[in-house]
Backbone of each chain as ProteinMPNN parsed JSONL, in Angstrom:
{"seq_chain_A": "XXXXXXXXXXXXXXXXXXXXXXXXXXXXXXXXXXXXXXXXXXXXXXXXXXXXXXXXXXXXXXXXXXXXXXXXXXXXXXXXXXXXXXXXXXXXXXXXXXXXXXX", "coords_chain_A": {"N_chain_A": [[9.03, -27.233, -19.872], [8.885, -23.832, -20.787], [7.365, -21.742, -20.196], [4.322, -20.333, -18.35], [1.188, -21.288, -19.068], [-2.17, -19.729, -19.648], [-2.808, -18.104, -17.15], [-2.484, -15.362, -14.819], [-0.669, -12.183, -14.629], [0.758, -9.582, -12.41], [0.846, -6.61, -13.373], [3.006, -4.6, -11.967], [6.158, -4.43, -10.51], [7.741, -6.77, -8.001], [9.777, -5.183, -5.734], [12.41, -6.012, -4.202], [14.997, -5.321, -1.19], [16.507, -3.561, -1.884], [16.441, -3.447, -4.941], [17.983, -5.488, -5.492], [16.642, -7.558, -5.393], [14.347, -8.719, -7.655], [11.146, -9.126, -8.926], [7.959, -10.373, -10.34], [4.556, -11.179, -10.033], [2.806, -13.9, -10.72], [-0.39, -15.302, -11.34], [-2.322, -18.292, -10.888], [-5.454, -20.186, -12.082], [-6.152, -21.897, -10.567], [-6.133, -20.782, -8.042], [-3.205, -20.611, -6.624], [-0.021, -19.454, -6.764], [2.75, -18.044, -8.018], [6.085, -16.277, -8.474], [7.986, -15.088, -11.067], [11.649, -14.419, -11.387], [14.335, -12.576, -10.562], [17.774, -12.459, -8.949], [20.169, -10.537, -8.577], [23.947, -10.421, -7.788], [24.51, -11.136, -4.253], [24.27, -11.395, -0.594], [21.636, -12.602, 0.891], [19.062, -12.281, 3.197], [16.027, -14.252, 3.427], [12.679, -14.206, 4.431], [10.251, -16.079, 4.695], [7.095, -16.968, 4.907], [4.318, -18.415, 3.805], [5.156, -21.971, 3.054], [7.428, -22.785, 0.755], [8.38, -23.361, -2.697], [11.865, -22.922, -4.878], [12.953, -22.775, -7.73], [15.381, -22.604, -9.612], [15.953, -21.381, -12.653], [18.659, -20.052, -14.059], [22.213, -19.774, -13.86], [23.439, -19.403, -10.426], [23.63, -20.193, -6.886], [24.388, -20.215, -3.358], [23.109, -21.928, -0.708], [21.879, -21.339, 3.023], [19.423, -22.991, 4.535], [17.469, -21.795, 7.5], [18.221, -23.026, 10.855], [19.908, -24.537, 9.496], [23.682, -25.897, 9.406], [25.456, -26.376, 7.338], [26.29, -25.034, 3.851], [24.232, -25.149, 0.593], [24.986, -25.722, -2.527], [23.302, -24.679, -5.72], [22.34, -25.022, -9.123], [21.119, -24.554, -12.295], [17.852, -25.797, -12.863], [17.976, -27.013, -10.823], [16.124, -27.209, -7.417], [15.123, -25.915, -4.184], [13.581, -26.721, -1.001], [11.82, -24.749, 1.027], [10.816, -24.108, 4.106], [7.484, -22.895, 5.533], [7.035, -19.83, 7.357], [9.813, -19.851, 8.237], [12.979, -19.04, 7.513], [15.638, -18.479, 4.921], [19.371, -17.741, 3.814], [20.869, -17.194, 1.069], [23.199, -16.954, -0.862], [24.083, -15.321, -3.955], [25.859, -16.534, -6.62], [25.653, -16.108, -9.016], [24.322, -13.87, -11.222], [21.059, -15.059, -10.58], [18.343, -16.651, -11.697], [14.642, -17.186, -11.692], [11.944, -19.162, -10.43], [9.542, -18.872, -8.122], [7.88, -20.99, -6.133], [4.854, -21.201, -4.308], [2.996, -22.92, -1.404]], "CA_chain_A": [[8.028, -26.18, -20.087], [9.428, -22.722, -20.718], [6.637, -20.986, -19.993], [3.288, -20.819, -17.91], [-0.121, -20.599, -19.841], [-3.58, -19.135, -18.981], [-2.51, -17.178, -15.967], [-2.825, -13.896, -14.803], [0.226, -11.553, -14.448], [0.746, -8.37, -12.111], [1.965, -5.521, -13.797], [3.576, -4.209, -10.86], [6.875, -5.401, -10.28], [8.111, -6.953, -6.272], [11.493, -4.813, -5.761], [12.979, -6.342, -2.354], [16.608, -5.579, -0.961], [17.026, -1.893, -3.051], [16.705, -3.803, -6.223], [18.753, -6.884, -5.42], [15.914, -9.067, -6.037], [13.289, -8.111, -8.555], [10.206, -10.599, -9.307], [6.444, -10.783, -11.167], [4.043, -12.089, -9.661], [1.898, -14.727, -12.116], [-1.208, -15.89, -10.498], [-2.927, -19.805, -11.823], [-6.701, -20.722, -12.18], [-6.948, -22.798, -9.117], [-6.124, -19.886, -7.056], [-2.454, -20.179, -6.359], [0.363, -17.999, -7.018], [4.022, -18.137, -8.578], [7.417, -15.215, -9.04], [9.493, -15.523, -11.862], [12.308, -13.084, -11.282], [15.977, -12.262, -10.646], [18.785, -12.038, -7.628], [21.506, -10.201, -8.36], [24.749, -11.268, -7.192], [24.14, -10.548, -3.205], [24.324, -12.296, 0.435], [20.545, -12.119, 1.339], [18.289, -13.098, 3.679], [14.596, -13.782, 3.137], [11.861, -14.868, 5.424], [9.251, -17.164, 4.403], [5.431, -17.269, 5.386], [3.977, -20.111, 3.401], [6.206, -22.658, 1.914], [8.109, -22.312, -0.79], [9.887, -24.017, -3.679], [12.375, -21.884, -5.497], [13.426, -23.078, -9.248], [16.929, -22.442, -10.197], [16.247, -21.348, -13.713], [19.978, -19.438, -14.453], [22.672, -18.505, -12.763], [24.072, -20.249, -9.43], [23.591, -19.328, -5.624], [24.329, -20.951, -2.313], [22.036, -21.422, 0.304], [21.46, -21.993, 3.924], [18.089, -22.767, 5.285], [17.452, -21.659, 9.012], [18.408, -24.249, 11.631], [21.246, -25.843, 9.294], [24.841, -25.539, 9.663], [25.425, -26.22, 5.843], [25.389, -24.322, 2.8], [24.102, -25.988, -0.151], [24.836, -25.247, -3.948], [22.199, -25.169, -6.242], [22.038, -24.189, -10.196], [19.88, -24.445, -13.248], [17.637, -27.143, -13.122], [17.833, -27.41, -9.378], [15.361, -26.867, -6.373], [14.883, -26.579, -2.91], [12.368, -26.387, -0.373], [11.736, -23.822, 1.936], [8.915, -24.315, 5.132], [6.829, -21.759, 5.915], [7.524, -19.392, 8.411], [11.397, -19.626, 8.376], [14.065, -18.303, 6.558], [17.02, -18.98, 4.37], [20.324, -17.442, 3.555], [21.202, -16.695, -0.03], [24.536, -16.253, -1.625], [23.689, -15.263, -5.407], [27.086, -16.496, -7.221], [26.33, -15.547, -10.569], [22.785, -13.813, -11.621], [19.707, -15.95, -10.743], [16.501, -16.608, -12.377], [14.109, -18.173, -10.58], [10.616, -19.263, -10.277], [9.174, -19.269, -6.451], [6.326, -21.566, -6.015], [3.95, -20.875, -2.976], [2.138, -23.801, -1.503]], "C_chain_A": [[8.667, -24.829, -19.77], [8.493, -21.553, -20.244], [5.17, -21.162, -19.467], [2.441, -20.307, -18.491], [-1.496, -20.608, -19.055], [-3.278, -18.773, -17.792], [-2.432, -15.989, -16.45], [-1.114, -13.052, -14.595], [0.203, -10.212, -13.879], [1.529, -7.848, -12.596], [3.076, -5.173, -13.382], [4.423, -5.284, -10.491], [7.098, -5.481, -8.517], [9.45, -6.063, -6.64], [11.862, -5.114, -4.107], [15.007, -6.245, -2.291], [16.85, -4.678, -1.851], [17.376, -2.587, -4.149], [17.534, -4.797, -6.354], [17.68, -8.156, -5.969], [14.623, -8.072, -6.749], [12.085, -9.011, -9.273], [8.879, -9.246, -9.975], [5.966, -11.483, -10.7], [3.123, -12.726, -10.58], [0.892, -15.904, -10.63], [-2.265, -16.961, -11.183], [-4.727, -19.457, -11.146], [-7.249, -21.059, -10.669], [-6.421, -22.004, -7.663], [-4.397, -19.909, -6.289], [-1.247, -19.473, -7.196], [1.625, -18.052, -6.774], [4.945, -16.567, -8.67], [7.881, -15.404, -9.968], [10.421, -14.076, -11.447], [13.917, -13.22, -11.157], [16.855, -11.705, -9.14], [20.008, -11.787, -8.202], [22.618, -10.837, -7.541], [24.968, -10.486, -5.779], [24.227, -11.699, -2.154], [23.009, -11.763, 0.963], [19.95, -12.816, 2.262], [16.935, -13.325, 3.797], [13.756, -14.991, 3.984], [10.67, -15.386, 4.585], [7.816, -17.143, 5.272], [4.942, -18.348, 4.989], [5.105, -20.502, 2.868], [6.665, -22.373, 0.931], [9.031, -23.264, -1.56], [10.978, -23.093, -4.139], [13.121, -22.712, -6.018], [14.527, -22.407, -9.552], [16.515, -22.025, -11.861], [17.737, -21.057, -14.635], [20.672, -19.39, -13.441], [23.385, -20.057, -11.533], [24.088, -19.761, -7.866], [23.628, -20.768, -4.401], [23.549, -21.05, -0.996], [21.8, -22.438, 1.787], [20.122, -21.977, 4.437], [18.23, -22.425, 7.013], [17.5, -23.174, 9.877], [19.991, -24.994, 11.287], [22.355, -25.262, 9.221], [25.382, -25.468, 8.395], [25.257, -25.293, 4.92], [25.463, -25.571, 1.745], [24.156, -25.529, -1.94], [23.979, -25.547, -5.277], [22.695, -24.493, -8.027], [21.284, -24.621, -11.216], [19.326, -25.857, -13.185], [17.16, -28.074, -11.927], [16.643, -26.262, -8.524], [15.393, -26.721, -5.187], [13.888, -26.064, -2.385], [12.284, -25.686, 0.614], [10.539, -23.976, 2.77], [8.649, -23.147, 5.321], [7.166, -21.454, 6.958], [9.164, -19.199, 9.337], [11.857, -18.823, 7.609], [15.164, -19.101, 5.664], [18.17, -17.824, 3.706], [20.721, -17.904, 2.149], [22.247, -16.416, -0.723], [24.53, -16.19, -3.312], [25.09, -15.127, -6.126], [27.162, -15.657, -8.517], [24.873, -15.148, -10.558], [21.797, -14.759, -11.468], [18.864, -15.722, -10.977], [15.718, -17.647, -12.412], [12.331, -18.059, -10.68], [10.732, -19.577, -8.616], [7.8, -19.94, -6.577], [5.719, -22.117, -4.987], [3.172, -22.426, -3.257], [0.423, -23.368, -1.5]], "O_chain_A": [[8.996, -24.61, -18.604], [8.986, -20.467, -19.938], [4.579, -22.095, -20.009], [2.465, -19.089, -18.673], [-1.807, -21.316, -18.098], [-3.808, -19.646, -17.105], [-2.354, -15.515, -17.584], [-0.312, -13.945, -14.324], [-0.329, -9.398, -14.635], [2.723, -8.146, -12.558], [4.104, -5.285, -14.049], [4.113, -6.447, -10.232], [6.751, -4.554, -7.785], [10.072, -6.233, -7.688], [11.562, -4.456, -3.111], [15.892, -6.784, -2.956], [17.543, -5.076, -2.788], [18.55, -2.491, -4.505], [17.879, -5.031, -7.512], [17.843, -9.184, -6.625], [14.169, -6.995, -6.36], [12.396, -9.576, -10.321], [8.852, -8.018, -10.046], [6.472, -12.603, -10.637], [2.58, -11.926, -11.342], [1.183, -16.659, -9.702], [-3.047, -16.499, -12.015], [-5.087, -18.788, -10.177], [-8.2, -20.714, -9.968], [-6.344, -22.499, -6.539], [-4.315, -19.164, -5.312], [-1.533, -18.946, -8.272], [1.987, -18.11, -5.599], [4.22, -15.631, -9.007], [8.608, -16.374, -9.754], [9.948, -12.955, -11.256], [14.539, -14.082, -11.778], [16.541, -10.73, -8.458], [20.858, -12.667, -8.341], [22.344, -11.687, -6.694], [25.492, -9.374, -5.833], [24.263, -12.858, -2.567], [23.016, -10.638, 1.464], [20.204, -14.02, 2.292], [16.432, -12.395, 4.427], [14.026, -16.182, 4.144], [10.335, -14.654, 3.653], [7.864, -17.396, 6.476], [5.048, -19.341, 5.708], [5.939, -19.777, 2.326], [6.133, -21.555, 0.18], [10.086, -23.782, -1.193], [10.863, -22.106, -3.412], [13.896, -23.41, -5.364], [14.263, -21.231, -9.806], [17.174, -22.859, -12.482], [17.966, -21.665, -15.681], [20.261, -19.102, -12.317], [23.66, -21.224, -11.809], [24.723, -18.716, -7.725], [23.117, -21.882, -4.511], [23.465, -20.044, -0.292], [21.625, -23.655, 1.839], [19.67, -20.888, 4.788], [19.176, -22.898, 7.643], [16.904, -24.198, 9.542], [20.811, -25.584, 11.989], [22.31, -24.058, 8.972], [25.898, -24.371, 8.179], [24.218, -24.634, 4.953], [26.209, -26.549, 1.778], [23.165, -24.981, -2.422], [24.041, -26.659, -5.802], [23.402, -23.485, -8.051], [20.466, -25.391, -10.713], [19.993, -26.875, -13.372], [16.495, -29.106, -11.842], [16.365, -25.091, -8.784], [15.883, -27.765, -4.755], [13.242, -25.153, -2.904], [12.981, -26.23, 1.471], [9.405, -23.983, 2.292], [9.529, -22.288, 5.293], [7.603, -22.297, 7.741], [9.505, -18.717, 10.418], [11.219, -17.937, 7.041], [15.412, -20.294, 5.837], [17.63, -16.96, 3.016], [20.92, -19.116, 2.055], [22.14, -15.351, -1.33], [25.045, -17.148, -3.888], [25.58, -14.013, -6.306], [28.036, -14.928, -8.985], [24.099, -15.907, -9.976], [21.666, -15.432, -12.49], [18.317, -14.671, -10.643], [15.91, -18.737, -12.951], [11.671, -17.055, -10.949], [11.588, -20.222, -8.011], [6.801, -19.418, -7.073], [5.892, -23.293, -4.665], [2.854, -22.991, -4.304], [-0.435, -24.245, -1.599]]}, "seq_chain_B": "XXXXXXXXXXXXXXXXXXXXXXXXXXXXXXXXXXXXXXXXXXXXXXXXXXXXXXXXXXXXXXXXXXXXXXXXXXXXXXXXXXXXXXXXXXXXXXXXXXXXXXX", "coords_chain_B": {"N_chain_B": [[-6.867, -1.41, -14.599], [-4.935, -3.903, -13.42], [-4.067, -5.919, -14.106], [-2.682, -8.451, -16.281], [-4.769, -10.713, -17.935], [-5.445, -14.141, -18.769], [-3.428, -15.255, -20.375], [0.262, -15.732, -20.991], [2.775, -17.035, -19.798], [6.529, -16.209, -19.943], [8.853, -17.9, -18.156], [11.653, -17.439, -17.891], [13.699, -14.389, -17.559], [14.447, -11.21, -19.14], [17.327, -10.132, -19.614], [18.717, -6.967, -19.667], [22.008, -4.449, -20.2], [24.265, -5.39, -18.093], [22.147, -6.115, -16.179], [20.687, -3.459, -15.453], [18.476, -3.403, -16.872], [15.877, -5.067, -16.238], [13.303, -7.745, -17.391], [10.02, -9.659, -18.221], [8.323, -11.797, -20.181], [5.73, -11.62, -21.823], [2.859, -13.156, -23.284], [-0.011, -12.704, -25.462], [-3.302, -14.179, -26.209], [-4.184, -13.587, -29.036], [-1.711, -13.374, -30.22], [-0.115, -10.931, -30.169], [2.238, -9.204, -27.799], [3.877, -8.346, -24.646], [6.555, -6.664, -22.275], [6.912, -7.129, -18.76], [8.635, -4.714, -16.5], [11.8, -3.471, -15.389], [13.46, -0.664, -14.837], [16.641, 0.167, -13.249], [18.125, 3.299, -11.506], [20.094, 5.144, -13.834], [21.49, 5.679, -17.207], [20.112, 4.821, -20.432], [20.281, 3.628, -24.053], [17.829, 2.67, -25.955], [17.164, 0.184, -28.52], [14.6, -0.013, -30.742], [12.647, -2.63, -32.649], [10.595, -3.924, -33.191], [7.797, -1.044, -33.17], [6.871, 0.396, -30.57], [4.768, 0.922, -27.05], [5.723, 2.344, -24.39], [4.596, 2.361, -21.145], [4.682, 3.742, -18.519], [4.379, 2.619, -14.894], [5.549, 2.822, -12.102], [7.972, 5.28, -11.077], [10.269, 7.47, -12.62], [11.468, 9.056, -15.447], [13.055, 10.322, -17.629], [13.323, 10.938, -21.749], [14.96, 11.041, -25.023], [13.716, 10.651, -28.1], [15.016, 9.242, -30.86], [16.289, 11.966, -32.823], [14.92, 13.411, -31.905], [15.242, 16.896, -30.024], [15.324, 17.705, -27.764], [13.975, 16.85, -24.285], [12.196, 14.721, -22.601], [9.769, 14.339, -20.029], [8.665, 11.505, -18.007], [6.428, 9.984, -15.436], [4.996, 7.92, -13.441], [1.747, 6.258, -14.634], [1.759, 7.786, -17.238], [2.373, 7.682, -20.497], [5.032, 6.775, -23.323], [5.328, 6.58, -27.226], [7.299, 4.521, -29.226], [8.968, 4.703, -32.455], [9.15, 1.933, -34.818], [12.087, 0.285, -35.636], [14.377, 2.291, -34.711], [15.205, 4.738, -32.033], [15.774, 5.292, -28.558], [16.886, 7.563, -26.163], [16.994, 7.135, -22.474], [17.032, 8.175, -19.458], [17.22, 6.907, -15.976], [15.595, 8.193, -13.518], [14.625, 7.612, -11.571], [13.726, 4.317, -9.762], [12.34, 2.455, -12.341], [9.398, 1.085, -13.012], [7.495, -0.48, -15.286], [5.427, -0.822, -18.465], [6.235, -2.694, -21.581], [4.344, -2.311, -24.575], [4.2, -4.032, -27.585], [3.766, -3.558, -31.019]], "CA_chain_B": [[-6.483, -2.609, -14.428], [-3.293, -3.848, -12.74], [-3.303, -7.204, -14.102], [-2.97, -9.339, -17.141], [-5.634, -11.945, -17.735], [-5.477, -14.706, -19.894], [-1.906, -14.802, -20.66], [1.15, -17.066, -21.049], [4.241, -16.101, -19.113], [7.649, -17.123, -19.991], [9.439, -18.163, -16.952], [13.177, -16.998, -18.138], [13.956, -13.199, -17.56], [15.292, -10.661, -20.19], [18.134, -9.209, -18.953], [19.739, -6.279, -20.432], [22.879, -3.753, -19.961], [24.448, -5.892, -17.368], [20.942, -5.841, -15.347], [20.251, -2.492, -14.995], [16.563, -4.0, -17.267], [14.885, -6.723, -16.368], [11.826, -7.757, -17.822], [9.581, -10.624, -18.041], [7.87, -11.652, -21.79], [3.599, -11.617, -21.536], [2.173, -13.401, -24.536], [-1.142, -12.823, -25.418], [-3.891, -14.711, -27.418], [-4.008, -12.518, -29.967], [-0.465, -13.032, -31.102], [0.325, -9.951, -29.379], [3.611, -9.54, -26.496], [4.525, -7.113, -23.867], [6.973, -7.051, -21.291], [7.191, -6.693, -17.674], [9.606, -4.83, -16.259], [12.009, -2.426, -14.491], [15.033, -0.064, -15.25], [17.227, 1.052, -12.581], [18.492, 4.351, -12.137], [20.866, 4.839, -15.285], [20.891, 6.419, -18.828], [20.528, 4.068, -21.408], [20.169, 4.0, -24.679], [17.342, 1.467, -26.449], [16.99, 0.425, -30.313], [13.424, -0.655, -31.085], [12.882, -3.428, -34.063], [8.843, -3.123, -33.613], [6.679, 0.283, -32.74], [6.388, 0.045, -29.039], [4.718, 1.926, -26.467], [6.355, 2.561, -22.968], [3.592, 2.557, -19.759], [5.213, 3.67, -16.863], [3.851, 2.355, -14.167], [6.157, 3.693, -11.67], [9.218, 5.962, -10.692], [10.154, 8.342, -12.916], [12.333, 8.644, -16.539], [13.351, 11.402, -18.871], [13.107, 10.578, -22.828], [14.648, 11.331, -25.789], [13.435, 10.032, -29.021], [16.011, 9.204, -31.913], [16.089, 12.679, -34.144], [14.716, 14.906, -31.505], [16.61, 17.517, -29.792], [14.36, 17.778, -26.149], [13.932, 15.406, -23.424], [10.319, 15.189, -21.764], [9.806, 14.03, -18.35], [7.473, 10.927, -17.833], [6.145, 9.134, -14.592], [3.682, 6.742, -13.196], [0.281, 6.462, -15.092], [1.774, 8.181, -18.609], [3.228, 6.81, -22.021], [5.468, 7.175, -24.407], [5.852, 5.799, -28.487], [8.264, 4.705, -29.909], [8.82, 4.043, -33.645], [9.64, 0.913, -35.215], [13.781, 0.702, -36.251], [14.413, 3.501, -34.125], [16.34, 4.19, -30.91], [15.517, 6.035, -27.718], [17.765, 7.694, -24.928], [16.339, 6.903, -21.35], [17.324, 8.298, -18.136], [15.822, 6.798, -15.347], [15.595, 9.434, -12.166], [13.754, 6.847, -10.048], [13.424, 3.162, -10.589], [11.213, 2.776, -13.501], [8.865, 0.083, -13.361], [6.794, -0.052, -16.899], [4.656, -2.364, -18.821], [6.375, -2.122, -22.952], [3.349, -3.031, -25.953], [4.94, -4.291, -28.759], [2.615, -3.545, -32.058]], "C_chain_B": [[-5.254, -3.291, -14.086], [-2.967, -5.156, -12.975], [-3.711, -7.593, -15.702], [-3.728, -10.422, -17.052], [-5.414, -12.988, -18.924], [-3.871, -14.844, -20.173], [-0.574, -15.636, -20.683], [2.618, -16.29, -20.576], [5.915, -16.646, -19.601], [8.936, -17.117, -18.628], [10.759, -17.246, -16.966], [12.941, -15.343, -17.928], [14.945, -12.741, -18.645], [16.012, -9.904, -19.031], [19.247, -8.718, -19.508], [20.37, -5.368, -19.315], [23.275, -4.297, -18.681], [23.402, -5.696, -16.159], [20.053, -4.387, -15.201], [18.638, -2.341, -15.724], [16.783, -4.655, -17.021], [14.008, -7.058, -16.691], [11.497, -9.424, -17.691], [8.527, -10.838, -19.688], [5.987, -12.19, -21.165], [3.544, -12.373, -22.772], [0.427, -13.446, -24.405], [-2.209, -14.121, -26.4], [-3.722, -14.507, -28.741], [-2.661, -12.706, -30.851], [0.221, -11.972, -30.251], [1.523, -10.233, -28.209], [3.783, -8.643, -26.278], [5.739, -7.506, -23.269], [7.128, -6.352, -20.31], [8.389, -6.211, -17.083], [9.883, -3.363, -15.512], [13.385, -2.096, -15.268], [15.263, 0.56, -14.017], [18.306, 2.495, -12.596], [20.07, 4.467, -13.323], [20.303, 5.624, -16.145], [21.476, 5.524, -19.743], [20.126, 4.232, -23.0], [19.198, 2.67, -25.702], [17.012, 1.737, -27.778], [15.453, -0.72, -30.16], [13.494, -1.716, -32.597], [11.095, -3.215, -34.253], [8.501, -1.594, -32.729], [6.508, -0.488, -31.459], [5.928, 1.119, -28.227], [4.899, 1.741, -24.972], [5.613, 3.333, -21.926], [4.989, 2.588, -18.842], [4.042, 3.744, -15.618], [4.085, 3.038, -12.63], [7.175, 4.013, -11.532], [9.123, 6.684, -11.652], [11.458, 8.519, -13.961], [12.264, 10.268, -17.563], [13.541, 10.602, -19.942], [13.706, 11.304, -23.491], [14.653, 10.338, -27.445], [14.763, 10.211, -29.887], [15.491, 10.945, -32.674], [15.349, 13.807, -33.235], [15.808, 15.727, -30.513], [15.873, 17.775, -27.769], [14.365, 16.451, -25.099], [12.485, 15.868, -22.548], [10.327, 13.691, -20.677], [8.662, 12.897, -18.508], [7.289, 10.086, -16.396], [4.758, 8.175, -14.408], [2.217, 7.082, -13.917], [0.29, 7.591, -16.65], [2.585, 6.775, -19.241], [4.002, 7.247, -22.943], [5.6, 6.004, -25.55], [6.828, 5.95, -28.798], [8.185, 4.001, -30.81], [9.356, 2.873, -33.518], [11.45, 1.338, -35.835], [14.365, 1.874, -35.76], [15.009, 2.966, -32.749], [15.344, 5.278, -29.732], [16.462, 6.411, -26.514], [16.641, 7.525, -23.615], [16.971, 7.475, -20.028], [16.303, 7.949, -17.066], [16.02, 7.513, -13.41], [15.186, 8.69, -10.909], [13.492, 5.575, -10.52], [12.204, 3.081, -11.546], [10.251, 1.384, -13.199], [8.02, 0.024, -14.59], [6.129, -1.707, -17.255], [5.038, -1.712, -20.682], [5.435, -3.114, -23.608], [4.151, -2.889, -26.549], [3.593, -4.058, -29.512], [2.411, -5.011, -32.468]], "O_chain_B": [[-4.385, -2.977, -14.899], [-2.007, -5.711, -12.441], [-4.729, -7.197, -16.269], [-3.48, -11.199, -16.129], [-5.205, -12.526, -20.045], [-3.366, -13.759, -19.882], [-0.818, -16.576, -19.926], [3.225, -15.295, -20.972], [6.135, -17.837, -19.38], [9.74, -16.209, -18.42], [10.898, -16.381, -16.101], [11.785, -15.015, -18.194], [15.909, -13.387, -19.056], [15.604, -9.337, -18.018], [20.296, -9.286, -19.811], [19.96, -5.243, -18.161], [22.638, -3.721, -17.799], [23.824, -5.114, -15.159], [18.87, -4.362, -14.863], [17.791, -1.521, -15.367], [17.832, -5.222, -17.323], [13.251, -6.404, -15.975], [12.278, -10.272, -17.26], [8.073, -9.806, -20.182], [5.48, -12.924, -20.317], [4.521, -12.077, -23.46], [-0.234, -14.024, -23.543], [-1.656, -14.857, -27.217], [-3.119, -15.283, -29.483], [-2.558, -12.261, -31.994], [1.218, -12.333, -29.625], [1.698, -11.371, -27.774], [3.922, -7.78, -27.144], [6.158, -8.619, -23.586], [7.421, -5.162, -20.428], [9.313, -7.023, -17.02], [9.088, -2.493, -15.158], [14.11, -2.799, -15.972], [14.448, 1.361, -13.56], [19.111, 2.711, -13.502], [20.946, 3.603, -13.302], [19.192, 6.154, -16.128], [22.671, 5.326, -19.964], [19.484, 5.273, -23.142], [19.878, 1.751, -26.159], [16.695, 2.818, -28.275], [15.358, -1.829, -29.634], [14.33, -1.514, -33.479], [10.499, -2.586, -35.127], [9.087, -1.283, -31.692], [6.126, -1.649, -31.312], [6.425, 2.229, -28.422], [4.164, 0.947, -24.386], [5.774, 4.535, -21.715], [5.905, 1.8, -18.607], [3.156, 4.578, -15.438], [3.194, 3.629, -12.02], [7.918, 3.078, -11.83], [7.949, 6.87, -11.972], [12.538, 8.178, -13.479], [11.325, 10.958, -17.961], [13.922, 9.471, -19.639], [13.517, 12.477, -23.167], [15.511, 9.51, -27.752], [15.514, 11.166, -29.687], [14.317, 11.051, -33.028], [15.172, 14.941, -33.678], [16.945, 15.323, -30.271], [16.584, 18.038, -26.799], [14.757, 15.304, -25.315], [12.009, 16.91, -22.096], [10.761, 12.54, -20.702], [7.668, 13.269, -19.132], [8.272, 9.364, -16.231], [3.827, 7.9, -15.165], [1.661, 8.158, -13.697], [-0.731, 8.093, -17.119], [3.051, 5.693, -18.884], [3.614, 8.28, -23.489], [5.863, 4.838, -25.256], [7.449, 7.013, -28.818], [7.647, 2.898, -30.722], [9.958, 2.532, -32.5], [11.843, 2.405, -36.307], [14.946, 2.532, -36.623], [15.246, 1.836, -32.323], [14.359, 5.911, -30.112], [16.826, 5.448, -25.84], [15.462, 7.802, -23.837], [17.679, 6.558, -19.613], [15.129, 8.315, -16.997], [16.599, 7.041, -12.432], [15.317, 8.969, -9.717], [13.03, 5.505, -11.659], [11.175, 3.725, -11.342], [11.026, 0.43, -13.263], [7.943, 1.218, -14.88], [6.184, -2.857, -16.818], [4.482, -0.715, -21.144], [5.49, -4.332, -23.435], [4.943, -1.952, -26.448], [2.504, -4.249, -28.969], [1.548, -5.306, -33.294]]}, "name": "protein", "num_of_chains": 2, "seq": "XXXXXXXXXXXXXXXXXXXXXXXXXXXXXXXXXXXXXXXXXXXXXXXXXXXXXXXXXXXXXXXXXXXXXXXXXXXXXXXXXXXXXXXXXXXXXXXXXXXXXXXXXXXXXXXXXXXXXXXXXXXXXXXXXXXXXXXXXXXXXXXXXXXXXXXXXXXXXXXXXXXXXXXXXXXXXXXXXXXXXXXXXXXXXXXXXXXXXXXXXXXXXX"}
């Protein structure tokens, strides 16, 4: 599925990290609430409130979650899971494009 | 209104002039398509294939149309047209965020 239907879309784009990461937020029916967007190639770090998936659409980036000693390489096609209220570490190899999906 | 309703998103990001756009594709019912998006600061130069018109939402962009000889200033909460088969110069003074109608 290339694309999500009957949702809402904010105009207004997220710009986090002086334009390193750049998202849309797209908000569903049953009240929750998706990013599609883009990470430049960057070493970031981003904190988490609710859970999170984050969809690999393009691109390639390495990533540590908080706690682990590991990084882990992810690219198109791939996922991982993020808990609420942590963080994870970011290394954006090549352009990513990404769906985030809030629990 | 600050949001799209109804609406079909396509997950993937457009991404032109080695990033400096990004956008996101809207589809409507209607047939109709916008896209979401941002230009960072830069002067670029865009070729239209349909009549589009360029909401800025925010930051702040100088214009000039193919064939004129002026440049006119636009920010948050104006618009500019632009023809079909036609080009436009862009400078953008302040990140641009925008919402482009396609006809």
């Amino acid at each position: 599925m290339s694309q999500f239907d009957n949702v809402s879309v904010i105009k207004k784009s997220n710009v986090y990290f002086d334009g390193r990461c750049v998202s849309h937020t797209v908000l569903f029916a049953d009240g929750t609430r998706k990013t599609v967007g883009v990470i430049f190639p960057s070493q970031l770090t981003f904190n988490t409130a609710a859970p999170e998936i984050m969809e690999v659409l393009g691109g390639r980036c390495r990533v540590r979650l908080a706690g682990e000693s590991g990084w882990q390489e992810y690219a198109a096609g791939q996922s991982f899971d993020v808990p609420g209220n942590s963080s994870f570490e970011i290394e954006t190899l090549e352009l990513l494009d990404y769906v985030c999906h809030f629990a």
